[in-house]
C-alpha positions in Angstrom: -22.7 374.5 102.8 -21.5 373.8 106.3 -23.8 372.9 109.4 -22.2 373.4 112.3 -24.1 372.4 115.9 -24.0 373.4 119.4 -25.4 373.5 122.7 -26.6 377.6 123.3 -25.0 378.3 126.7 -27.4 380.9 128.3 -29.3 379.3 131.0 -32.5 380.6 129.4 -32.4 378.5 126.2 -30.7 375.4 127.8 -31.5 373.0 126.4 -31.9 374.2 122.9 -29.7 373.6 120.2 -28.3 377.1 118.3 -28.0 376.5 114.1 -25.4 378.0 112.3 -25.3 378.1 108.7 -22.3 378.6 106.3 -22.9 379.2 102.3 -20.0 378.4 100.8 -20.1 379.8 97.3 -17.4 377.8 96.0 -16.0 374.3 98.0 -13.9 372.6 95.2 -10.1 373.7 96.9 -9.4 370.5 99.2 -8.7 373.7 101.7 -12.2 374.9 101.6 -13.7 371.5 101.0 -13.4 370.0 104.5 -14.8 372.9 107.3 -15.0 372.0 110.8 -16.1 374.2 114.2 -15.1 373.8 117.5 -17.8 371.2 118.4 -20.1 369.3 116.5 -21.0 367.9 113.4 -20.2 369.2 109.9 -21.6 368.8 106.7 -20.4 370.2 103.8 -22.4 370.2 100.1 -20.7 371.2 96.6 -20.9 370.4 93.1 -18.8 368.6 91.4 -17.2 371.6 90.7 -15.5 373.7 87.5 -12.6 371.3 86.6 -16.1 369.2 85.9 -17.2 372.3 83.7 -14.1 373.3 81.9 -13.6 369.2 80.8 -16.8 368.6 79.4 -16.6 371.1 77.1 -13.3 370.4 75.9 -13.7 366.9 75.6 -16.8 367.9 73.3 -14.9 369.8 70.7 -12.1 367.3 70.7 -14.8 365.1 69.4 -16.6 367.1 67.2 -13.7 369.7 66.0 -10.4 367.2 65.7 -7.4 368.8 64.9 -9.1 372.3 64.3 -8.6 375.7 65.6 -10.5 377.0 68.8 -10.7 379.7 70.0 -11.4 380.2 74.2 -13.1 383.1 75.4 -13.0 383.7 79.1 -15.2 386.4 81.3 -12.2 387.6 83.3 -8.7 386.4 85.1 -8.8 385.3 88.3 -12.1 384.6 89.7 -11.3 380.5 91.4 -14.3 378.9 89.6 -13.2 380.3 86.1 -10.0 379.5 86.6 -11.0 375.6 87.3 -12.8 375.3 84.3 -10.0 377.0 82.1 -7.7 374.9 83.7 -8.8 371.1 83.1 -10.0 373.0 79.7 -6.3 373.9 78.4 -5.1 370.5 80.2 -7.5 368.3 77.6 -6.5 371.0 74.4 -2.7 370.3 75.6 -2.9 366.1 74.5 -6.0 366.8 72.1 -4.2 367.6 69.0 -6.5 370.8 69.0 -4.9 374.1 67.7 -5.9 376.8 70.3 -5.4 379.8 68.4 -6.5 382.3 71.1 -7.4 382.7 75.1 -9.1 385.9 75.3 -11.5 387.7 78.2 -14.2 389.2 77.2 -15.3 390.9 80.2 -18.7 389.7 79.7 -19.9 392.3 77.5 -21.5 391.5 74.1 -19.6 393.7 71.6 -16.0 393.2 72.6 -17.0 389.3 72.5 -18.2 390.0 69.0 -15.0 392.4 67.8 -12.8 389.4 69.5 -14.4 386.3 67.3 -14.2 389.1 63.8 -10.7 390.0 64.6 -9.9 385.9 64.8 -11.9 384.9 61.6 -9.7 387.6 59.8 -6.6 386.5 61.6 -7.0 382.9 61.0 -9.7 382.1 57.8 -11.3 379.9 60.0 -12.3 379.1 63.4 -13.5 375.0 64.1 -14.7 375.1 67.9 -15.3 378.0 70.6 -15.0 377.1 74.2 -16.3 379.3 76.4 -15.7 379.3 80.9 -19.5 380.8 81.0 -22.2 381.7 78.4 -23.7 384.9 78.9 -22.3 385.9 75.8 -22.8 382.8 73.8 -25.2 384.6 72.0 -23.1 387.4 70.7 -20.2 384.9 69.9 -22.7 383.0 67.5 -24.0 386.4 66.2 -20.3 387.1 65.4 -20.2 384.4 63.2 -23.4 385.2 60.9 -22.3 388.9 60.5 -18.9 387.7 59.1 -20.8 384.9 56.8 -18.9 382.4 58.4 -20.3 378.5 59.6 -21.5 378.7 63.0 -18.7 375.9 64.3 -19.2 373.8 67.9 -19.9 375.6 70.7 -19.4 375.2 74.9 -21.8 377.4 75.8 -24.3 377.4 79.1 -27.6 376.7 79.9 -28.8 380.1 79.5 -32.2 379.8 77.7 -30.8 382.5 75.1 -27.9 380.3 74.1 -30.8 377.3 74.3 -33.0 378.8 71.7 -30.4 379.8 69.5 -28.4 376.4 69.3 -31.9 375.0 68.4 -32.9 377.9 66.2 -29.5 377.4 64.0 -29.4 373.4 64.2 -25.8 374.0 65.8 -23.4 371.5 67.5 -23.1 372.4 70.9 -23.2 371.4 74.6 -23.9 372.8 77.8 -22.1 372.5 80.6 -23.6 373.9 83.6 -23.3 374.9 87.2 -26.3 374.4 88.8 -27.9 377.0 90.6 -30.2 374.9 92.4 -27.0 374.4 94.8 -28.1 378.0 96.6 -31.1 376.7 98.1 -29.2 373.5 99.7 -27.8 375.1 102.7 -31.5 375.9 103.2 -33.0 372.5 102.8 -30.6 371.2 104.6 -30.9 373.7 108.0 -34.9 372.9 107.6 -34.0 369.2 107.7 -31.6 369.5 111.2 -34.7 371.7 112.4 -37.1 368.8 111.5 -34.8 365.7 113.0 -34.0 364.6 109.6 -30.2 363.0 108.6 -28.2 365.1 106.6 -25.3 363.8 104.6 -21.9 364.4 105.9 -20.8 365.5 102.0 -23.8 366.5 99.7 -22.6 365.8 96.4 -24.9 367.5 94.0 -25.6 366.9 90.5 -24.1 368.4 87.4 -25.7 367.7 84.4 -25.1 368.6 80.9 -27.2 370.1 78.4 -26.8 367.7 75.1 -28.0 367.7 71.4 -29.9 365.0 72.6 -31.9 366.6 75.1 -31.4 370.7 74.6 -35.0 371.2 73.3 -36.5 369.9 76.4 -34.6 372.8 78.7 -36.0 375.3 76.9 -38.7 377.8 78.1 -39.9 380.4 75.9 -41.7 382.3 78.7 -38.7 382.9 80.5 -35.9 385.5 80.5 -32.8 385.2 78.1 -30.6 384.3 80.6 -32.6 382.3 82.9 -30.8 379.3 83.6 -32.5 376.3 82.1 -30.6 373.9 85.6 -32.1 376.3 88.1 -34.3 373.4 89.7 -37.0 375.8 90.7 -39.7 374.7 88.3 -41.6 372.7 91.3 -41.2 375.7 93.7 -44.0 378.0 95.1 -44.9 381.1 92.7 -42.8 379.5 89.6 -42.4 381.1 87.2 -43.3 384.3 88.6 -40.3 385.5 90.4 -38.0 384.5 87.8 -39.1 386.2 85.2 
């Protein structure tokens, strides 16, 4: 989020200062991460971003999963953010000593996520760890594994409350990295606190948390959708839960 701010030059609001606001979806390129206008201060917020993402989870399953097969299933090529966290992903798997038997994207949809995991259980007899760049089908991945009668191995999943219940539900291994979606409403807090006076920092560094074994059962909310995110930092907002379910 960018805050750029300036003098309005007609005579009739002299005087006044004129907010513009800039979402920036995604501020982890060093291009992106610095924005400045013409005149005026800048401020500029972002996560830590999805290198952050794509490392937690492989530094899990070199833990947990030590010189076994994974298997990474990606939603699709090209979008930046999913190509972060794949990157410092393959990056760890390349000095881990893990056997990545197969990158595959899934398109996000449930059954080709399922056929994939099958067709890689036949291929290989086994499968030790499953990364994954975002979980909205961390659920069918782990369904893939019960229909074939195989272990449910480590999983990188998300913070989706369907992946949540599940992980608990099967007493699974698993972590949870997330992205935050809390990080939408900044650009907003921040333009009401230049309205109200108030400092804002030059570079907003927001959290990004991880959803352990050690903490997963208290992110989960059984009222909520399947794929409400557990990190959406809207549980003290006005009308919660109402408008996310």
């Amino acid at each position: 989020m960018a805050i750029c701010r300036h003098k309005n030059k007609s005579e009739r609001y002299a005087g006044r200062l004129a907010l513009t606001i800039f979402a920036v979806l995604s501020v982890d390129a060093p291009h992106r991460r610095w924005l400045r206008c013409r005149r005026g201060p800048v401020a500029v917020r972002h996560p830590i971003g999805g290198f952050a993402f794509g490392a937690d989870g492989a530094e899990f399953l070199e833990e947990v999963a030590s010189g076994g097969k994974v298997l990474a299933l990606r939603l699709l090529p090209g979008v930046d953010v999913l190509e972060q966290r794949w990157a410092a992903a393959s990056e760890i798997f390349a000095d881990s000593g893990l056997d990545v038997v197969g990158v595959e994207c899934t398109d996000g949809d449930a059954a080709r996520t399922k056929a994939v995991v099958d067709d890689y259980l036949q291929r290989e007899g086994r499968i030790d760890g499953v990364w994954m760049d975002a979980g909205a089908t961390a659920v069918a991945a782990v369904e893939a594994f019960q229909d074939a009668g195989a272990p449910i191995p480590p999983f990188v999943g998300e913070d989706q409350q369907d992946f949540l219940r599940t992980w608990v539900a099967e007493g699974m291994t698993a972590i949870a990295p997330t992205y935050p979606t809390f990080q939408w409403r900044t650009p907003v807090i921040a333009a009401l606190r230049v309205l109200a006076g108030e400092p804002v920092p030059r570079e907003w560094v927001l959290p990004q948390p991880e959803v352990t074994g050690a903490d997963v059962a208290d992110f989960i909310r059984d009222d909520m959708p399947p794929l409400h995110y557990a990190m959406c930092g809207c549980e003290s907002m006005p009308g919660y839960p109402g408008p996310w379910k």
